[in-house]
Backbone as CSV, one residue per row, in Angstrom:
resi,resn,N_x,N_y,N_z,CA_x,CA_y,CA_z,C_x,C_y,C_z
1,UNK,0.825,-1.204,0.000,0.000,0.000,0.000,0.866,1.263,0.000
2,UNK,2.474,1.345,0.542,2.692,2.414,0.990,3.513,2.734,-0.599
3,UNK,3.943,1.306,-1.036,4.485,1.364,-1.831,3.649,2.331,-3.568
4,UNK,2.284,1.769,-3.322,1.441,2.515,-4.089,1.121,4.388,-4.049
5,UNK,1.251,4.437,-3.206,1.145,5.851,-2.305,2.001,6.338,-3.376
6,UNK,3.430,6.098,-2.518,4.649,6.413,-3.038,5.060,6.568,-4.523
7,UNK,4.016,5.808,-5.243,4.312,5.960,-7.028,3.533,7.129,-7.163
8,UNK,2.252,7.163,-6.929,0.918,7.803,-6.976,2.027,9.380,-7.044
9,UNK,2.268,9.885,-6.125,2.697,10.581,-5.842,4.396,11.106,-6.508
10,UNK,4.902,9.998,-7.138,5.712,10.583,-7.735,5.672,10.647,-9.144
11,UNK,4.256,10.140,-9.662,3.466,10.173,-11.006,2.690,11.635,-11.117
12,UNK,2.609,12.493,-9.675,1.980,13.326,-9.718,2.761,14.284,-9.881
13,UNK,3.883,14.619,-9.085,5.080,15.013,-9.483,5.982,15.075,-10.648
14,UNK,6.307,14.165,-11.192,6.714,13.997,-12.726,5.970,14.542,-13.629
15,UNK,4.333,14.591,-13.532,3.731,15.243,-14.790,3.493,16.827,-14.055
16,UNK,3.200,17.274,-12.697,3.144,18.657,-12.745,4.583,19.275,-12.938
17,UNK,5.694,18.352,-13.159,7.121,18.813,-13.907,7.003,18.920,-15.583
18,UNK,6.306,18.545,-15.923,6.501,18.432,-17.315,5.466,19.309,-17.642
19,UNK,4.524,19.425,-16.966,3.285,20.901,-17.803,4.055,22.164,-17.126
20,UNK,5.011,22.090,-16.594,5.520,23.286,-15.959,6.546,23.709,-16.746
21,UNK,7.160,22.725,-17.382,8.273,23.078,-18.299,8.255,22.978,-19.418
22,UNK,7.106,22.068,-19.800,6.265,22.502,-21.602,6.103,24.440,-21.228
23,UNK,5.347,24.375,-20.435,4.739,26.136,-20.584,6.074,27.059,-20.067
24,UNK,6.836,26.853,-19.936,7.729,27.455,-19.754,8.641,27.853,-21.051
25,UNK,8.950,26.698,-21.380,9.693,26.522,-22.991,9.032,26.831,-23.851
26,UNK,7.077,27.167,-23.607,6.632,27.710,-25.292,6.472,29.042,-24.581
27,UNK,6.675,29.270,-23.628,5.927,31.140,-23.226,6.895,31.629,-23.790
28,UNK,6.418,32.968,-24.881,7.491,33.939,-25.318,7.959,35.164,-24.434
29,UNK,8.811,35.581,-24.577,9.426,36.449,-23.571,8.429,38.135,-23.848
30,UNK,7.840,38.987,-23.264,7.379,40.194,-23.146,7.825,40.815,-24.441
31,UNK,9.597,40.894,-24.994,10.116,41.803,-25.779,10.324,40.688,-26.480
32,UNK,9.767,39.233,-27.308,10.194,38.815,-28.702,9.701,39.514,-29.636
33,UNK,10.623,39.632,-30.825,10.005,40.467,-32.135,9.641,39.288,-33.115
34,UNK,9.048,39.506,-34.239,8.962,38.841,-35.289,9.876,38.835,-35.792
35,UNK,10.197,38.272,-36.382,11.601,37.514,-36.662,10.672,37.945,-39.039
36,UNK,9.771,37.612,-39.165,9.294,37.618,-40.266,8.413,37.368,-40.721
37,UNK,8.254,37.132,-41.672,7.157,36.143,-42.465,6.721,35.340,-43.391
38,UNK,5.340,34.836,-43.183,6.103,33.115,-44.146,4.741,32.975,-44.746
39,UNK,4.812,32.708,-45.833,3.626,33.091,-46.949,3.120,31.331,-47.106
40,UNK,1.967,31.103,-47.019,1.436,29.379,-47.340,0.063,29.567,-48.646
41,UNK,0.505,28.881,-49.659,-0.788,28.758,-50.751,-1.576,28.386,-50.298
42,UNK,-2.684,27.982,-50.092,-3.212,26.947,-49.769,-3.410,25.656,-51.085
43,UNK,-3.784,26.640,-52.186,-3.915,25.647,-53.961,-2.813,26.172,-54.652
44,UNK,-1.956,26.501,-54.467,-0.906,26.444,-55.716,-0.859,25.762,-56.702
45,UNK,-1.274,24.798,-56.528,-1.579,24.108,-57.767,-2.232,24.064,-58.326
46,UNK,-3.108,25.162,-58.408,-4.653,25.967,-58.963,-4.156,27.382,-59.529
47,UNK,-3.193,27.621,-59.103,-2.715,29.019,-58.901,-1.810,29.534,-58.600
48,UNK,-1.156,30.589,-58.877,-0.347,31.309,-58.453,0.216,32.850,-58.595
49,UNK,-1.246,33.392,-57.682,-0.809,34.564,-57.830,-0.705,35.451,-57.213
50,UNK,-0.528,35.282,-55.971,0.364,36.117,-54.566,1.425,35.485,-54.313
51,UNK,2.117,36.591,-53.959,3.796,36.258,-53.902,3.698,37.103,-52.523
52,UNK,4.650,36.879,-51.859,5.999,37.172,-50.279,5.783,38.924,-50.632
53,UNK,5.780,39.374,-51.901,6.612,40.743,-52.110,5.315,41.509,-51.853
54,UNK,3.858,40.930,-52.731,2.647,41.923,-52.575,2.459,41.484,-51.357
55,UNK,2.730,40.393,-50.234,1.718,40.427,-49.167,2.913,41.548,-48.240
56,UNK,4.220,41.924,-47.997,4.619,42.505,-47.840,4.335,44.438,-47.887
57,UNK,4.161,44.170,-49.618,3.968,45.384,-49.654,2.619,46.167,-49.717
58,UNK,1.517,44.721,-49.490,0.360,45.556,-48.566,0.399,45.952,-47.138
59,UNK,1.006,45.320,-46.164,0.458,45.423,-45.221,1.625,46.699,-45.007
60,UNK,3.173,47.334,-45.738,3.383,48.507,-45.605,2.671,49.554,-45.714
61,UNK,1.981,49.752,-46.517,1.123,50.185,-47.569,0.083,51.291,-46.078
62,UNK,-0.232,49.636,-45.424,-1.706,50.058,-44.421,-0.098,50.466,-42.611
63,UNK,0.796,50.313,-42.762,1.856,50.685,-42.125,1.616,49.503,-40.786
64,UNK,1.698,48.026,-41.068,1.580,47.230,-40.396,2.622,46.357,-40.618
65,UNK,3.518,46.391,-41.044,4.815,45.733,-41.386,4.948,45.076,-39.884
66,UNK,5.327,43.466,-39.958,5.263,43.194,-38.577,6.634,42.704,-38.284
67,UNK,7.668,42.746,-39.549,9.619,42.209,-39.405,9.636,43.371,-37.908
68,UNK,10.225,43.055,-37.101,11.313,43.419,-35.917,9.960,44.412,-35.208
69,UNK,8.762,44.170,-34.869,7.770,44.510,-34.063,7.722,43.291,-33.019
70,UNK,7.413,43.988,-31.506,7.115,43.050,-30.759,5.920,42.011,-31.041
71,UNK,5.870,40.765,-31.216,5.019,39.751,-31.009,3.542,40.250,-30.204
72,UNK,3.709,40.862,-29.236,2.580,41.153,-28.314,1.935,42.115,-28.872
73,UNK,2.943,43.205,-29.959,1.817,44.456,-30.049,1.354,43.964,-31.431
74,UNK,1.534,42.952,-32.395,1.159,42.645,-33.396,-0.476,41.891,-33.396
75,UNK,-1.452,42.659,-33.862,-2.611,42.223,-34.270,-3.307,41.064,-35.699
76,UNK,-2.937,39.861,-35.392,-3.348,39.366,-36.891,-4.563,39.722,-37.484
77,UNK,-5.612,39.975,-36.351,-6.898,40.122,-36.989,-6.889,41.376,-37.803
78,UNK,-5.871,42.562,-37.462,-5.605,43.517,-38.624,-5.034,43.481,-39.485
79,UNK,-4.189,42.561,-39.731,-3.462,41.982,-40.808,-4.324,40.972,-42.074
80,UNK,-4.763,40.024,-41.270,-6.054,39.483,-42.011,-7.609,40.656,-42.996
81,UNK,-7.940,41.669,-42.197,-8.777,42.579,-42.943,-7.907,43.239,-43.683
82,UNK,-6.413,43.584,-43.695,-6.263,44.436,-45.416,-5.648,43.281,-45.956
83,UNK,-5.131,42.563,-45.978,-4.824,41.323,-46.865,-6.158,40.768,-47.543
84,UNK,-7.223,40.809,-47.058,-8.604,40.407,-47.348,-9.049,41.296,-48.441
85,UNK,-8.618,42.385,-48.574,-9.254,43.181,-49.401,-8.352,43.087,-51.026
86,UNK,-7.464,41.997,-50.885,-6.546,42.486,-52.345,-7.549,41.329,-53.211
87,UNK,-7.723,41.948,-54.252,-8.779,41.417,-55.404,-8.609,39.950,-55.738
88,UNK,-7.297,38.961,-55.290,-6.921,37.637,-55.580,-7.135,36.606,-54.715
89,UNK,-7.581,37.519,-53.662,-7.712,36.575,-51.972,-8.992,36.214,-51.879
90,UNK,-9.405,34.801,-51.674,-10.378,34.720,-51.439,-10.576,34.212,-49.333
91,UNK,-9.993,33.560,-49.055,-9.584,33.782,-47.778,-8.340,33.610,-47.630
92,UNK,-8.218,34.109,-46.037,-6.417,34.805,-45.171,-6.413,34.339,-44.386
93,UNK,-5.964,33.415,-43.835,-5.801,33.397,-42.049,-4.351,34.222,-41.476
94,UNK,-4.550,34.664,-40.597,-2.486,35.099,-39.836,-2.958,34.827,-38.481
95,UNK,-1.322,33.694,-38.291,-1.174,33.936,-36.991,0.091,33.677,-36.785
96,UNK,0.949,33.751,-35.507,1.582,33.860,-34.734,2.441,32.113,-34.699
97,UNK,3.827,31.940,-35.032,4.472,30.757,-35.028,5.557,30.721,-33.672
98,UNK,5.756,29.508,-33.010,6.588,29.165,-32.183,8.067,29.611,-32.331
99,UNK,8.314,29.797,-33.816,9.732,30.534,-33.636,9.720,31.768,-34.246
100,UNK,9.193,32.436,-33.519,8.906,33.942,-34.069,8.181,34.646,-35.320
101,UNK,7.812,33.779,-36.440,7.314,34.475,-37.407,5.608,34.669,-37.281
102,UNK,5.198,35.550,-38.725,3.949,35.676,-38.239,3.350,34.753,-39.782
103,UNK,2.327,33.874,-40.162,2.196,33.445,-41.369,1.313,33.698,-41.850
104,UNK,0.999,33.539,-42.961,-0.179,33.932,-43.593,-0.288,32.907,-44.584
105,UNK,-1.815,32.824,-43.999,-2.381,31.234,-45.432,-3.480,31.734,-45.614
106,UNK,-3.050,31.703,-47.610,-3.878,32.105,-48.176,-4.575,31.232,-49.424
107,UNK,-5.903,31.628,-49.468,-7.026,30.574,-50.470,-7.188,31.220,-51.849
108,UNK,-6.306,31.545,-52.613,-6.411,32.088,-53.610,-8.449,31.967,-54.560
109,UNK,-8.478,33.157,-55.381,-9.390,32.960,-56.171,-9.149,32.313,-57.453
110,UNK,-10.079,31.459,-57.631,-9.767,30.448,-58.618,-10.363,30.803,-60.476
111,UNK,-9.603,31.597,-61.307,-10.383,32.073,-62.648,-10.982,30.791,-63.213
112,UNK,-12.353,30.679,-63.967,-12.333,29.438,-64.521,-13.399,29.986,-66.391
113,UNK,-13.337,31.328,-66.111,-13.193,31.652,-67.647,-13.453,33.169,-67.921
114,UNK,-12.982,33.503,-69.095,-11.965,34.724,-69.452,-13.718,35.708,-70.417
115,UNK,-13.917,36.621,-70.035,-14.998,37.364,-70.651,-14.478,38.485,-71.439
116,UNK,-14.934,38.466,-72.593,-14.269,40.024,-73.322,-15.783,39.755,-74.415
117,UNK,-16.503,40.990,-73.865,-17.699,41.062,-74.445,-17.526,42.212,-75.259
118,UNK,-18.965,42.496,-76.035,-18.644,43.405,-77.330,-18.695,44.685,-76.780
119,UNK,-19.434,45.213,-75.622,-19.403,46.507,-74.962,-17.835,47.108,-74.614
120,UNK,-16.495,46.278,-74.808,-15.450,46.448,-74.137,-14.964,46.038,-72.816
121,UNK,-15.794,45.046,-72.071,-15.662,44.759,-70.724,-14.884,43.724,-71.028
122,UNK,-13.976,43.488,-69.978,-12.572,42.460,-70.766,-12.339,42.056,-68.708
123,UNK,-12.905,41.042,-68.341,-12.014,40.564,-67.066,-12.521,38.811,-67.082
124,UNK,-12.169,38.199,-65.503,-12.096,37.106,-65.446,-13.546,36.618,-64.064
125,UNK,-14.303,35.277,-64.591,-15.085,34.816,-63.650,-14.481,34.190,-62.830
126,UNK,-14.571,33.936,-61.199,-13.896,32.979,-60.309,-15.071,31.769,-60.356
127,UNK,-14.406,30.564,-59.488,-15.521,29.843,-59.629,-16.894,30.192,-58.540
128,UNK,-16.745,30.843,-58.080,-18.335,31.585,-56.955,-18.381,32.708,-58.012
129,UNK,-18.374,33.193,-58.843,-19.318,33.801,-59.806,-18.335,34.872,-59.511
130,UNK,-17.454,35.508,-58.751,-17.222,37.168,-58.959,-16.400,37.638,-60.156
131,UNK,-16.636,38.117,-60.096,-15.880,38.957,-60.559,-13.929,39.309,-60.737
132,UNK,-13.416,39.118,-61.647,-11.558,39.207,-61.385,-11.022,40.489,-62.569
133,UNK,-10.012,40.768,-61.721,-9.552,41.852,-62.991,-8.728,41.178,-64.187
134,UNK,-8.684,41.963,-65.263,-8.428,41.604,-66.643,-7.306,40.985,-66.702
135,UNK,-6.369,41.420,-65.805,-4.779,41.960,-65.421,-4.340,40.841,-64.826
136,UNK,-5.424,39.671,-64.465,-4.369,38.908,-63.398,-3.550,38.091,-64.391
137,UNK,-2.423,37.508,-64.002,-1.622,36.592,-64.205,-2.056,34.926,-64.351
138,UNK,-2.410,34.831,-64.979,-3.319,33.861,-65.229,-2.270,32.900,-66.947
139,UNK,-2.242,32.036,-66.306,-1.589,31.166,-67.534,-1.983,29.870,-67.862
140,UNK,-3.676,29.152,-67.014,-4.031,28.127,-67.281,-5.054,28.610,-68.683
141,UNK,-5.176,27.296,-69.253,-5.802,27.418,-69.916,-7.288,27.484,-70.284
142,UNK,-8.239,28.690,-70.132,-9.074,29.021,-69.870,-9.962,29.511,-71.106
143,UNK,-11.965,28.736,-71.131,-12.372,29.356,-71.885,-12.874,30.687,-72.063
144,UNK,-12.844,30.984,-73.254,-13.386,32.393,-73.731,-14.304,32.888,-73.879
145,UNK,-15.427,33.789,-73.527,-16.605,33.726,-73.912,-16.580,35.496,-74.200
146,UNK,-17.077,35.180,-75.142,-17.090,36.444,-76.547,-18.400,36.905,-76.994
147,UNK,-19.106,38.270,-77.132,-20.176,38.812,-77.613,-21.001,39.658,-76.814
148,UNK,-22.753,39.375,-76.914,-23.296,40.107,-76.086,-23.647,40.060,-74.589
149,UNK,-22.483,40.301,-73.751,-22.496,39.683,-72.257,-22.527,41.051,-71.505
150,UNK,-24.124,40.677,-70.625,-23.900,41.873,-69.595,-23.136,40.891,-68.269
151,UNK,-22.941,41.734,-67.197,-22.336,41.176,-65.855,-23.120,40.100,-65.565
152,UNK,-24.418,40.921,-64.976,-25.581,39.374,-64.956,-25.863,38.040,-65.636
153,UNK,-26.038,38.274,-67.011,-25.576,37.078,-67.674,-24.488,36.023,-67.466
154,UNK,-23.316,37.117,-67.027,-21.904,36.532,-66.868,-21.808,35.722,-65.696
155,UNK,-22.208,36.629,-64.634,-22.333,36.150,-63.475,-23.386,34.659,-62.832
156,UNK,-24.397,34.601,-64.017,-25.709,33.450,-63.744,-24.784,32.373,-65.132
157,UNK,-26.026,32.515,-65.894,-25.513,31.677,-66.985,-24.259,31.434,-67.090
158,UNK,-23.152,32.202,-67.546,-21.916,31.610,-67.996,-21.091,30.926,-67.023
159,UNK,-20.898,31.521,-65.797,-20.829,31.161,-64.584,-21.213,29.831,-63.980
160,UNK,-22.535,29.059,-64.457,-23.261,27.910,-64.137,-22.242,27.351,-65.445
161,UNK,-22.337,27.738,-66.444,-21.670,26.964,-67.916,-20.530,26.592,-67.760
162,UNK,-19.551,27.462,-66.704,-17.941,27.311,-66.224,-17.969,26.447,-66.220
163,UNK,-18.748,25.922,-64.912,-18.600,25.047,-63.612,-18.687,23.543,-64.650
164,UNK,-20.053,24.033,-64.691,-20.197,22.559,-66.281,-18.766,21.699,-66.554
165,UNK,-18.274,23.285,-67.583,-17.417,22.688,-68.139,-16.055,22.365,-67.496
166,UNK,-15.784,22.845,-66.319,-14.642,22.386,-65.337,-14.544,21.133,-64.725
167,UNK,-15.742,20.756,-64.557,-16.466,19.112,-64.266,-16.400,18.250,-65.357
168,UNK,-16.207,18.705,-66.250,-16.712,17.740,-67.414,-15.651,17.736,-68.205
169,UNK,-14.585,16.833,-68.172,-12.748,16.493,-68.889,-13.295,16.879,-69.949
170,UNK,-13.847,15.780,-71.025,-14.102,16.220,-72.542,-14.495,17.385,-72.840
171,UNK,-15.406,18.073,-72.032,-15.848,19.321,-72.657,-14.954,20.212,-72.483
172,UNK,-14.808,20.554,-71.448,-13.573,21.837,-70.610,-12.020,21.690,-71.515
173,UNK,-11.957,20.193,-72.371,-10.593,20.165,-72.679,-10.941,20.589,-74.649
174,UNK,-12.304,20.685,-75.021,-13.139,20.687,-76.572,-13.408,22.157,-77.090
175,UNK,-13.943,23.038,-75.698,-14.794,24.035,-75.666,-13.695,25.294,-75.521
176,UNK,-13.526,25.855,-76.682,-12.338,26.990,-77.063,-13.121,28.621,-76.723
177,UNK,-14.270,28.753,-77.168,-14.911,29.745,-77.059,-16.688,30.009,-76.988
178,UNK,-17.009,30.366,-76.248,-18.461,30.501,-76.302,-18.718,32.076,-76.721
179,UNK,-19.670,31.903,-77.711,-19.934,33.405,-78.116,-21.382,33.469,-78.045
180,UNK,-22.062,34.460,-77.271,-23.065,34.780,-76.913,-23.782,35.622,-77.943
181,UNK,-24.733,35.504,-78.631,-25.632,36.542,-79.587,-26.585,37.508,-78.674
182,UNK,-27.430,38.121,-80.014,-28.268,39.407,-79.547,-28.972,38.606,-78.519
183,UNK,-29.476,37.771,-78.506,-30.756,37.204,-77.365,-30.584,36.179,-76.744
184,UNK,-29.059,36.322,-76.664,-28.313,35.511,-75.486,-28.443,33.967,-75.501
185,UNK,-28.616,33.614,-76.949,-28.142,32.211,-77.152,-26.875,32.580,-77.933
186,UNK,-26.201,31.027,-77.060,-25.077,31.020,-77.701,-24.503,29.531,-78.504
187,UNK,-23.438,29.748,-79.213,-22.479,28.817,-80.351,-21.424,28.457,-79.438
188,UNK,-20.971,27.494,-79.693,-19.268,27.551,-79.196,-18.679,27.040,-80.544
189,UNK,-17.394,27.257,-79.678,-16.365,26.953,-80.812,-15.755,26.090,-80.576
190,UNK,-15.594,24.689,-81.181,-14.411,23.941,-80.359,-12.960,23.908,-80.948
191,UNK,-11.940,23.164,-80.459,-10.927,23.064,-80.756,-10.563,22.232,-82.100
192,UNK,-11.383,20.650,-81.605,-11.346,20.220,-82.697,-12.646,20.298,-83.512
193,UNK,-12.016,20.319,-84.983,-12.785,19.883,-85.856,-13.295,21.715,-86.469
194,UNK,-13.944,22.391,-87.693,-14.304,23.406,-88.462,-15.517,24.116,-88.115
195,UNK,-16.231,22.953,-86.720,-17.672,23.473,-87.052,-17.983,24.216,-85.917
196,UNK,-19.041,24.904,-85.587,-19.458,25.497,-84.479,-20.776,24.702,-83.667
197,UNK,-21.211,24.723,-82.755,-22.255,23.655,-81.922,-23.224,25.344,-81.631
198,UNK,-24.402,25.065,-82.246,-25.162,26.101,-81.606,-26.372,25.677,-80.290
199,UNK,-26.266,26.135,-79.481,-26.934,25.286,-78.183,-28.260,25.834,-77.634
200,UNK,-28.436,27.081,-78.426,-29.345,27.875,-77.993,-29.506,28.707,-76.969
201,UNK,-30.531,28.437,-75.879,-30.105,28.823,-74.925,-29.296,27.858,-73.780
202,UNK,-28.717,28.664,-72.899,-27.801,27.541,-71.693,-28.970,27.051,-71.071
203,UNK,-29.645,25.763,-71.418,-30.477,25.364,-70.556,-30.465,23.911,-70.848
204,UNK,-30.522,22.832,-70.087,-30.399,21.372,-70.676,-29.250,21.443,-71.119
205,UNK,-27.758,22.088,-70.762,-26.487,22.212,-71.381,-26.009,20.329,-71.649
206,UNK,-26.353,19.809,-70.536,-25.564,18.214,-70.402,-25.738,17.656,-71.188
207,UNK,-27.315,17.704,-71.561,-28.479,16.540,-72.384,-27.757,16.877,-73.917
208,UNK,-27.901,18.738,-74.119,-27.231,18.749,-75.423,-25.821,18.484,-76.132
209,UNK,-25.373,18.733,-74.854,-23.490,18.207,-75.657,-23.289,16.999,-75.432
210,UNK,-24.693,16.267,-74.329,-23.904,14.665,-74.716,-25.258,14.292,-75.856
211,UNK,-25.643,14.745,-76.447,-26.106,14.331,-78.266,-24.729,14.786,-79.180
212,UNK,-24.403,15.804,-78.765,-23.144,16.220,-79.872,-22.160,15.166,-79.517
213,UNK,-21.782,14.674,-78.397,-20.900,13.912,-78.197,-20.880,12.653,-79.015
214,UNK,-22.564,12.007,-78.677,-22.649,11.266,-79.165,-22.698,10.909,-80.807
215,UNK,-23.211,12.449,-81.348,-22.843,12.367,-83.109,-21.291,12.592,-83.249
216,UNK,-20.719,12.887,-82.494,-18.767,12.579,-82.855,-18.520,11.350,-83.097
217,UNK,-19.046,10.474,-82.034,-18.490,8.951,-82.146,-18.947,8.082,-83.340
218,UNK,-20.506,8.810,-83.683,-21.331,7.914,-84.716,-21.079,8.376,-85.917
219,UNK,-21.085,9.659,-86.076,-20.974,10.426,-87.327,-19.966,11.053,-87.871
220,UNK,-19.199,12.225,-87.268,-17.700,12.431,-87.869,-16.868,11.224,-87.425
221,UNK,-16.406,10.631,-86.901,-15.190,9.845,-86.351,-15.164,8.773,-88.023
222,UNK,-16.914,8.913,-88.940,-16.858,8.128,-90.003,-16.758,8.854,-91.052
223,UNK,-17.522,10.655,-91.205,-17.285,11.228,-92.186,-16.483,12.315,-92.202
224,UNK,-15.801,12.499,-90.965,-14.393,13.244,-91.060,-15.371,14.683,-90.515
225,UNK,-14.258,15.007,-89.551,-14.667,16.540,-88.646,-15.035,17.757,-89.234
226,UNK,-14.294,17.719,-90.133,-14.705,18.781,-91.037,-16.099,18.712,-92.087
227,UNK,-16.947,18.049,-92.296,-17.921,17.738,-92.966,-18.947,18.509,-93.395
228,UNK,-19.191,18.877,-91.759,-19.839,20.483,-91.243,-19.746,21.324,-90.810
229,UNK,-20.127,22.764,-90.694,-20.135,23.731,-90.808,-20.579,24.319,-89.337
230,UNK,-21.731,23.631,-88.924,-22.777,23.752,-87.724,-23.490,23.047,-87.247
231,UNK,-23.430,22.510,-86.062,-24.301,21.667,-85.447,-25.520,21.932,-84.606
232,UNK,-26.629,22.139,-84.602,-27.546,22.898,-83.948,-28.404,21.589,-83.085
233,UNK,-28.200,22.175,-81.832,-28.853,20.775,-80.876,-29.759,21.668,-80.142
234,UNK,-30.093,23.038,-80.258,-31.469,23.573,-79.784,-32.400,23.118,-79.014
235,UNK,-33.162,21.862,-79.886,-33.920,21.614,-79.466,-33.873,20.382,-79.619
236,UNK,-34.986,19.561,-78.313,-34.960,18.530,-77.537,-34.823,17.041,-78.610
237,UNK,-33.973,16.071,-78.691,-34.123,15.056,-79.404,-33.995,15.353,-81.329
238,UNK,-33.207,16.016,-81.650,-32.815,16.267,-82.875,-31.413,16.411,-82.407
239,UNK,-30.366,16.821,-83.958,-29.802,17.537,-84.537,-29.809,18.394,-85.766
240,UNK,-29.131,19.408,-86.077,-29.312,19.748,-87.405,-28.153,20.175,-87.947
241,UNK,-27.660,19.180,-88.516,-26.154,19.435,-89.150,-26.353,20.770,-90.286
242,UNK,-25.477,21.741,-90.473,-25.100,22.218,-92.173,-23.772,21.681,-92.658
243,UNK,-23.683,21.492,-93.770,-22.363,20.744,-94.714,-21.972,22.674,-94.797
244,UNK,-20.397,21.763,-94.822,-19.355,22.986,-95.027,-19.659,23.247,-96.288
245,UNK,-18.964,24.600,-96.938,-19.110,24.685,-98.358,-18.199,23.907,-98.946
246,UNK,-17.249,23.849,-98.734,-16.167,22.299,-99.271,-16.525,21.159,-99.423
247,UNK,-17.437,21.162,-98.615,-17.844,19.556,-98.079,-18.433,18.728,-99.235
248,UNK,-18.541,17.538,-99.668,-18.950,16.769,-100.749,-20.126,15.662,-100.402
C-alpha cells in the first residue's frame, strides 16, 4: 500500500514537472520580435498569384509591417482585414508561429473563364461567380466567352456553364470559345474539328453536348470533322447538321 502511495505521488510530481516546463519553454518572452514572415498557398496548384513581395507590400502600404515589431503588439486580426481586401484573396488566415514568425495562409481565387464582351468589358469569372480583374496573371488554360455579355448574364448563366465545363474532362478540354448573340443564345467553338455547336439557350447544357458527343463517335469519327459547318442541338431530341461549303 505504501508502496502505491509512493508511485501515486511521484506520477503526480513527474507530470506537474513536465506541464511546468512545456509552458515554460513555449511562453514567449514580453520583448520577442517577429523575426518575419512566411507566406502558405493553400492551392498552388490551382494558382499562383500572390507572392511574399505583394503580401509585404500591402500590409506597408496600411503601415503594419510586422519584421522586428514586438510579437505582443502585433494584431493578426488587422493583418487578415487588409490582406482580405486584395482582389486575388479569397480567404487569409495570420497567426503567430513558435519561432517567431507571423504566417499567412492564403485561399487564392480560382479564374475558370476569361470574358471580353462586345461593350469592351474584358475581365475574369472565379468559380463563386465574382468577378476578377483583366490583369491577373493567369496562364491556365481558360475558356473564352465572346459577344453580347452583360455582368448578370456573366455572373448566372456563364458562370453555371464554367462550372459545367470544369467538371466535365471532354468538354472543358473541346470548348475553345463561347460566343453569346443578340438574345443571349449562344455557339461555341471547339478546338477540334471546323464546325461550331449552336446550343441555344444555356439550358439542358448536359443533355445537349452529350447528343453532340454522341454524333462525334457515330458520325464524324466516319465522315471526317470537317464535314460540317454547324451543329444545332437547340432543341430537344434532334440535330441539325449544315455541310461545309467544301464539303462533298
Amino acid at each position: 500500500m505504501f508502496k502505491r502511495i509512493l508511485l501515486t505521488i511521484l506520477l503526480l510530481i513527474i507530470s506537474t514537472y513536465l506541464v511546468v516546463a512545456i509552458t515554460a519553454f513555449n511562453r514567449k518572452p514580453a520583448d520577442a520580435q517577429c523575426l518575419g514572415v512566411e507566406l502558405i498557398i493553400s492551392d498552388s496548384l490551382n494558382a499562383d498569384f500572390i507572392t511574399i513581395g505583394e503580401v509585404k507590400s500591402m500590409l506597408k502600404q496600411q503601415q503594419l509591417t510586422p519584421d522586428g515589431e514586438l510579437l505582443s503588439s502585433i494584431s493578426t486580426d488587422s493583418l487578415e482585414q487588409v490582406l482580405g481586401k486584395h482582389p486575388l484573396i479569397d480567404q487569409v488566415e495570420c497567426y503567430k508561429t513558435p519561432n517567431g514568425n507571423i504566417c499567412v495562409e492564403v485561399a487564392q481565387r480560382i479564374p475558370i473563364m476569361r470574358i471580353m464582351s462586345n461593350n469592351g468589358e474584358n475581365y475574369f469569372l472565379d468559380n463563386k461567380g465574382m468577378l476578377m480583374p483583366s490583369n491577373t496573371k493567369c496562364n491556365a488554360y481558360l475558356p473564352v466567352a465572346t459577344g453580347n455579355i452583360n455582368k448578370s448574364f456573366a455572373t448566372k448563366e456563364l458562370h453555371n456553364f464554367a462550372l459545367f465545363l470544369q467538371q466535365n474532362r471532354f468538354w472543358n478540354s473541346q470548348i475553345e470559345q463561347i460566343h453569346v448573340l443578340h438574345n443571349q443564345t449562344v455557339e461555341l467553338v471547339p478546338r477540334v474539328g471546323s464546325h461550331t455547336i449552336y446550343l441555344g439557350k444555356l439550358t439542358q447544357v448536359e443533355n445537349k453536348l452529350e447528343r453532340v458527343k454522341q454524333f462525334y463517335k457515330k458520325a464524324l469519327n466516319q465522315v471526317g470533322w470537317n464535314k460540317y459547318s454547324r451543329i444545332n442541338v437547340e432543341f430537344e431530341n434532334q440535330i441539325v447538321c449544315t455541310k461545309a461549303n467544301n464539303s462533298k
